[in-house]
Structure formats: structure tokens, C-alpha cells
C-alpha positions in Angstrom: 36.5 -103.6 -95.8 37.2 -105.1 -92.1 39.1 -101.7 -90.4 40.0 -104.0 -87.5 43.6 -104.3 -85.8 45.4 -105.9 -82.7 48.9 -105.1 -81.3 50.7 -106.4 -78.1 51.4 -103.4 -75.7 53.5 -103.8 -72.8 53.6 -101.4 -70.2 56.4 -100.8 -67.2 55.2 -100.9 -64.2 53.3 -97.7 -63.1 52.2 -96.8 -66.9 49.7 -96.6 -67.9 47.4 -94.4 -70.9 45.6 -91.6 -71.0 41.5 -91.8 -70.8 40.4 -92.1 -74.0 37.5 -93.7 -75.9 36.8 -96.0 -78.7 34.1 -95.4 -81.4 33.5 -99.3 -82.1 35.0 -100.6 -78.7 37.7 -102.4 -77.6 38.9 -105.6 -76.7 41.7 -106.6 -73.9 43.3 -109.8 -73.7 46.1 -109.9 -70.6 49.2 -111.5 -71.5 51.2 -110.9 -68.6 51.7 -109.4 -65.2 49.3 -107.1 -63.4 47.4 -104.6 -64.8 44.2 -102.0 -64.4 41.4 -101.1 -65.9 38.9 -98.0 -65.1 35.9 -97.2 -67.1 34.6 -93.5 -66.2 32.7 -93.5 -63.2 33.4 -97.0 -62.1 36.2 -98.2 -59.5 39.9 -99.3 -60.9 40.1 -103.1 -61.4 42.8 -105.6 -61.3 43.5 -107.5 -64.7 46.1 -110.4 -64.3 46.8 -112.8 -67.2 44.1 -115.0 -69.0 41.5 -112.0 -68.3 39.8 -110.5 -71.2 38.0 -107.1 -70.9 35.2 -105.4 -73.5 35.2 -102.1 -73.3 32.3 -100.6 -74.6 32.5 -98.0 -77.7 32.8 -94.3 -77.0 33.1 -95.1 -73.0 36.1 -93.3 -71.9 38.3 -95.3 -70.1 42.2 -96.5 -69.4 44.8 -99.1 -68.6 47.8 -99.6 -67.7 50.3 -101.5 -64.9 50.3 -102.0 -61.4 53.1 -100.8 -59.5 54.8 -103.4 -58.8 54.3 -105.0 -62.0 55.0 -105.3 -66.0 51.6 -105.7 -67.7 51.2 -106.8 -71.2 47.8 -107.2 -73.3 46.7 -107.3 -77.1 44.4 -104.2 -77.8 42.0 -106.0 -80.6 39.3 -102.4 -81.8 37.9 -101.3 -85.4 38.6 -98.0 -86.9 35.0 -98.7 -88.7 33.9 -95.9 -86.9 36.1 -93.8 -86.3 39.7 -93.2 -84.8 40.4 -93.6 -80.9 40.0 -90.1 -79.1 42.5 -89.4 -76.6 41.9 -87.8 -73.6 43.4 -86.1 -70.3 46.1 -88.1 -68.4 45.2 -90.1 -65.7 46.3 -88.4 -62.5 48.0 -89.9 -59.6 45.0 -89.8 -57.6 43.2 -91.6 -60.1 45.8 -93.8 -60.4 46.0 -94.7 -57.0 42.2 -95.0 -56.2 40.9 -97.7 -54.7 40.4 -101.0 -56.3 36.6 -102.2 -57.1 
């Protein structure tokens, strides 16, 4: 049995998720606006619509808008392996970091 799902997720500008991690991975195709993405231990990067991101299973990572902007994306990842972990918020400093 294929576990796998999508969903369209729209964020306000300035939200954005908590870390958290994927057993199988995930997929990210932007919709609209402007958005980030940070894998652990990497720099923030800008997302804008037509950009697709893999993120890679059981790296913790999050998304979310800019400031300025509504940001909207279809989350595409497999429960095959396991449920998403969720993790700590992402702080403001985080947040604001600079941009890779």
C-alpha cells in the first residue's frame, strides 16, 4: 500500500513551522509568494514560486513565509516509514538569520 499524501499549506506572512523531520522525506512545490527553507546546519533560503525543494528523510528542517509575504506550497511525503516528528519552534533569531 502507497502511504503517500500532498496538501496545499498556506502560510501568513511571518509563519512558519516548527523543525521537524521526515522518515521517508519530503517534497516542496511553491505555489505562491515568498517563502524559506532551512535544513539543520545550513543557511535559510529563499523559495519563490515554480521552486521545488527535496528534503531529505529524518533531516530536521522547516519552512515557512517571508515577512513581507504570503507563501503557499504542496507538502507531497510518505508515512511508509513512519509519522513526521515535530520538533522545537523556530526562534526569532533563527528566523531572522541570514539568507544562504
Amino acid at each position: 500500500i502507497n502511504q503517500m499524501y500532498a496538501g496545499l499549506v498556506t502560510f501568513e506572512p511571518g509563519a512558519r513551522t516548527n523543525w521537524h523531520s521526515h522518515p521517508a522525506g519530503q517534497i516542496l512545490i511553491v505555489t505562491h509568494g515568498e517563502g524559506f527553507y532551512q535544513q539543520e546546519g545550513k543557511s535559510k533560503r529563499v523559495l519563490r514560486q515554480g521552486e521545488t525543494v527535496k528534503c531529505p528523510p529524518n533531516i530536521p528542517h522547516w519552512h515557512g513565509a517571508s515577512p513581507e509575504s504570503e507563501f503557499s506550497h504542496i507538502a507531497i511525503s510518505s508515512s511508509d516509514k513512519g509519522a513526521t516528528q515535530w520538533l522545537r519552534p523556530v526562534s526569532d533569531k533563527e528566523y531572522r538569520s541570514k539568507l544562504e
